[in-house]
C-alpha positions, -999 to +999 in steps of 0.1 A: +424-318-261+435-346-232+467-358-240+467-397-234+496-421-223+489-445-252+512-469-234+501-469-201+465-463-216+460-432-187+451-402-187+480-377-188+469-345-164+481-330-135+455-330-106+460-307-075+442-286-046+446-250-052+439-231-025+438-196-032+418-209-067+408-169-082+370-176-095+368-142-110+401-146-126+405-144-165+413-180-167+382-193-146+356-169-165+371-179-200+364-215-191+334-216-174+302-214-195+267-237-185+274-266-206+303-268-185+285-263-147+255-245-135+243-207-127+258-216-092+291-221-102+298-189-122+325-166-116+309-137-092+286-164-073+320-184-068+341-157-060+315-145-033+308-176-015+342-182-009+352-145+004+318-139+021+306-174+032+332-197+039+361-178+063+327-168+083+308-208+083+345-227+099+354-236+059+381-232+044+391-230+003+400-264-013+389-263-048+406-292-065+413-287-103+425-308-135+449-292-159+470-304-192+504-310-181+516-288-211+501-259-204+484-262-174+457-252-196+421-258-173+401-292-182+381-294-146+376-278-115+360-290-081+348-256-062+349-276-030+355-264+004+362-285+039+336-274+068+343-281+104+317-292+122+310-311+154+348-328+150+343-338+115+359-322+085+336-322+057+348-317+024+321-309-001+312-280-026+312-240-019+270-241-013+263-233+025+231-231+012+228-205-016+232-229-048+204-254-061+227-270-076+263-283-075+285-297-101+320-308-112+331-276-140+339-291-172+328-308-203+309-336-200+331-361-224+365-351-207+346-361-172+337-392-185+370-397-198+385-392-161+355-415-148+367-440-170+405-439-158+417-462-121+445-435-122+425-403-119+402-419-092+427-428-071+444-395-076+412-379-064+409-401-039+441-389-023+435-355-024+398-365-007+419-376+025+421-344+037+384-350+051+362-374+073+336-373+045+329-361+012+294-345+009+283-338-025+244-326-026+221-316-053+232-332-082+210-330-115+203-358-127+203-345-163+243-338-161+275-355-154+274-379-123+305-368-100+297-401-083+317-421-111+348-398-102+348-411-063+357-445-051+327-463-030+300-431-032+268-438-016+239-422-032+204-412-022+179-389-038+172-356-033+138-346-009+133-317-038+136-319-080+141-293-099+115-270-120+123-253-154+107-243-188+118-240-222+100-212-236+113-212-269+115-190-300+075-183-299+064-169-267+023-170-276+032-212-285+048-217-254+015-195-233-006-220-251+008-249-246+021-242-202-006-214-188-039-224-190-062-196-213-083-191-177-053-181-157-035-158-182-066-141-187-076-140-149-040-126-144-045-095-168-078-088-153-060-085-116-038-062-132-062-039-147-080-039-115-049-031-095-044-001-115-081+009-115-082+004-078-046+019-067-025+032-095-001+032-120+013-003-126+046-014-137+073-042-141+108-037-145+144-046-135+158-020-110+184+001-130+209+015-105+222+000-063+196+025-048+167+007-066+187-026-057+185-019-020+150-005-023+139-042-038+160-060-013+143-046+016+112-052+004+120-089+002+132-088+034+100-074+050+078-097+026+097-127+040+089-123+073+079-153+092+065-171+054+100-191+051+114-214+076+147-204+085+152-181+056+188-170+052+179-134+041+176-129+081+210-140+090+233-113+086+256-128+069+234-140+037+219-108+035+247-091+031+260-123+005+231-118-012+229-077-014+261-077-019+260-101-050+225-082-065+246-050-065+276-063-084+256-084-108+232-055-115+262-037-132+276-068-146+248-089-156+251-118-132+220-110-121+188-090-122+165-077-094+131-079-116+104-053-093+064-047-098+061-007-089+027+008-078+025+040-079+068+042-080+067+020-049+080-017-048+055-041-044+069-075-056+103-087-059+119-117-082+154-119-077+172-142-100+208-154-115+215-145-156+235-160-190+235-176-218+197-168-224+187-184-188+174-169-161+174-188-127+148-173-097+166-171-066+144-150-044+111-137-046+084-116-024+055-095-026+035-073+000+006-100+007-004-080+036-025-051+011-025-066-028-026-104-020-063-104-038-048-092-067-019-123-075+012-097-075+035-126-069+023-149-098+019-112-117+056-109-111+065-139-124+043-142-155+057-105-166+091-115-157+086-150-182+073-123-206+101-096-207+132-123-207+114-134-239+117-098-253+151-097-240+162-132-259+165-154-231+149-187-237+148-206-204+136-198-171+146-216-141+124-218-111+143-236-084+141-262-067+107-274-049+069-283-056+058-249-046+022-244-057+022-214-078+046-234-101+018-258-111+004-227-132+031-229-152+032-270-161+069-263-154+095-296-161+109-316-134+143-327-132+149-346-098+185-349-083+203-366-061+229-365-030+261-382-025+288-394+001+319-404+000+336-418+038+374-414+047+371-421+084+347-443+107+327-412+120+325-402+082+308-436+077+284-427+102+274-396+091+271-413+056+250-437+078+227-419+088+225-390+057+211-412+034+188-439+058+178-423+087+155-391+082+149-381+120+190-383+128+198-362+094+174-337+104+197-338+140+223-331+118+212-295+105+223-287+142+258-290+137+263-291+097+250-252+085+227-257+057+226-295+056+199-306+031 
């Protein structure tokens, strides 16, 4: 519970930067949960962005966290870094790209009761000096707003919303009412023709770090030249992202969902786990030989399916209006960017992140990942 000062009326908490922050510590996976932050803020993803990603993108750890003074018991945490680039130190969250989403860890009414305190701002504030400019992208709009925690944030929305479905306790109610009768039924005559035509048929999670690696490369190859600037072709993501499939296919972070013909991988849907949520990440198919036959919306659709059987309840498909998601009559939550200036360049580069669209897009040159 937050312990007030009844007679100063604020907040009593101790609020600090702590560097070397452990993300896959006992404390940090007892607290976190998603009420509390998103799939992109659990422990593993956390713990590998910061050890992979950040000593390798000119960042550097500074995770700011709230704590009872007591105990030091945990009551927020900020997984921000600072980034160096072109002269300006940029403090914003641990993302370079990988997470949909970012977000303050904690629960909701003990981040409005900070919002609500002058003395926590400020505090905040200080520990924000360390930076030209606070950059805070892809906030939901359906959570907490860390713009109330900053002093003077200037906000613009996201160029993407995010897509999701609540599927329910009644799988056949929830086909009815989101896939159109045509297209389920189109989709399970593909697949009977795909076996007909080529072979056995299947769709399953890969079950050991061979099959992992098997699936990966497969995305690789399917990616190919279909995704500008996709980060699976940097080095440096591709071994983030292998690296994170492997762990969380033992742990349950994750699952690397694969369509087999004949034993071979065919399709790919990569994809973050918990709390009856599943979150695509990644997917690909071979479109060179079975694009007639939908295995990329197959994928999908089974994947939908066998979470269901598995108890999960909500399936997360990113962030953008990609067509095949219109098959689906998936939700739309949009989101939202913020920025926060400590310096005059940092109020140019709030300047021109949120009204000019042809000098932001400059900015992807010396800012990795800007969006």
């Amino acid at each position: 519970m937050l312990a007030i000062n009844t007679h100063s009326l604020r907040l009593d908490v101790a609020i600090r930067v702590e560097k070397d922050f452990d993300f896959l510590g006992a404390e940090y996976k007892s607290f976190f949960n998603l009420k509390r932050g998103t799939a992109f803020q659990s422990p593993l993803w956390m713990d590998l962005v910061h050890r992979r990603l950040t000593p390798n993108l000119s960042a550097r750890q500074y995770t700011i966290t709230i704590r009872q003074p007591e105990d030091g018991a945990l009551l927020a945490v900020f997984p921000f870094v600072i980034q160096r680039a072109s002269g300006l130190d940029v403090v914003q969250p641990a993302d370079f790209g990988v997470c949909d989403y970012n977000a303050v860890v904690g629960d909701r009414f003990a981040l409005e009761a900070f919002a609500a305190d002058p003395s926590v701002r400020e505090r905040l504030d200080q520990l924000l000096q360390g930076g030209s400019v606070l950059l805070f992208r892809k906030i939901r709009n359906d959570g907490f707003d860390p713009a109330d925690l900053f002093a003077r944030p200037q906000v613009s929305p996201c160029e993407n919303s995010a897509f999701w479905s609540d599927i329910g306790t009644d799988f056949e109610a929830w086909q009815r009412r989101t896939v159109r009768r045509k297209f389920s039924k189109e989709l399970g005559r593909l697949a009977r023709q795909l076996e007909r035509d080529r072979g056995t048929y299947e769709h399953r999670a890969a079950s050991s770090e061979q099959e992992v690696r098997e699936a990966f490369e497969l995305l690789k190859r399917a990616r190919e030249g279909r995704f500008e600037s996709d980060l699976l072709h940097r080095e440096l993501y591709w071994d983030f992202y292998l690296e994170f499939a492997i762990a969380g296919q033992k742990s349950g972070d994750c699952i690397t969902y694969v369509s087999y013909l004949n034993g071979q991988p065919v399709a790919v849907l990569f994809g973050l786990t918990g709390e009856e949520q599943f979150h695509a990440v990644l997917i690909g198919f071979d479109a060179a030989r079975f694009a007639r036959y939908s295995i990329g919306l197959q994928i999908i659709y089974r994947v939908i399916k066998l979470r269901f059987e598995q108890g999960f309840r909500r399936i997360d498909m990113g962030l953008g209006n990609s067509g095949y998601k219109s098959h689906f009559r998936v939700e739309e939550t949009k989101l939202h960017n913020l920025t926060c200036s400590r310096s005059l360049a940092g109020s140019a580069f709030s300047l021109i992140y949120h009204r000019s669209k042809p000098l932001k897009n400059a900015l992807k040159r010396f800012v990795p990942k800007l969006r």
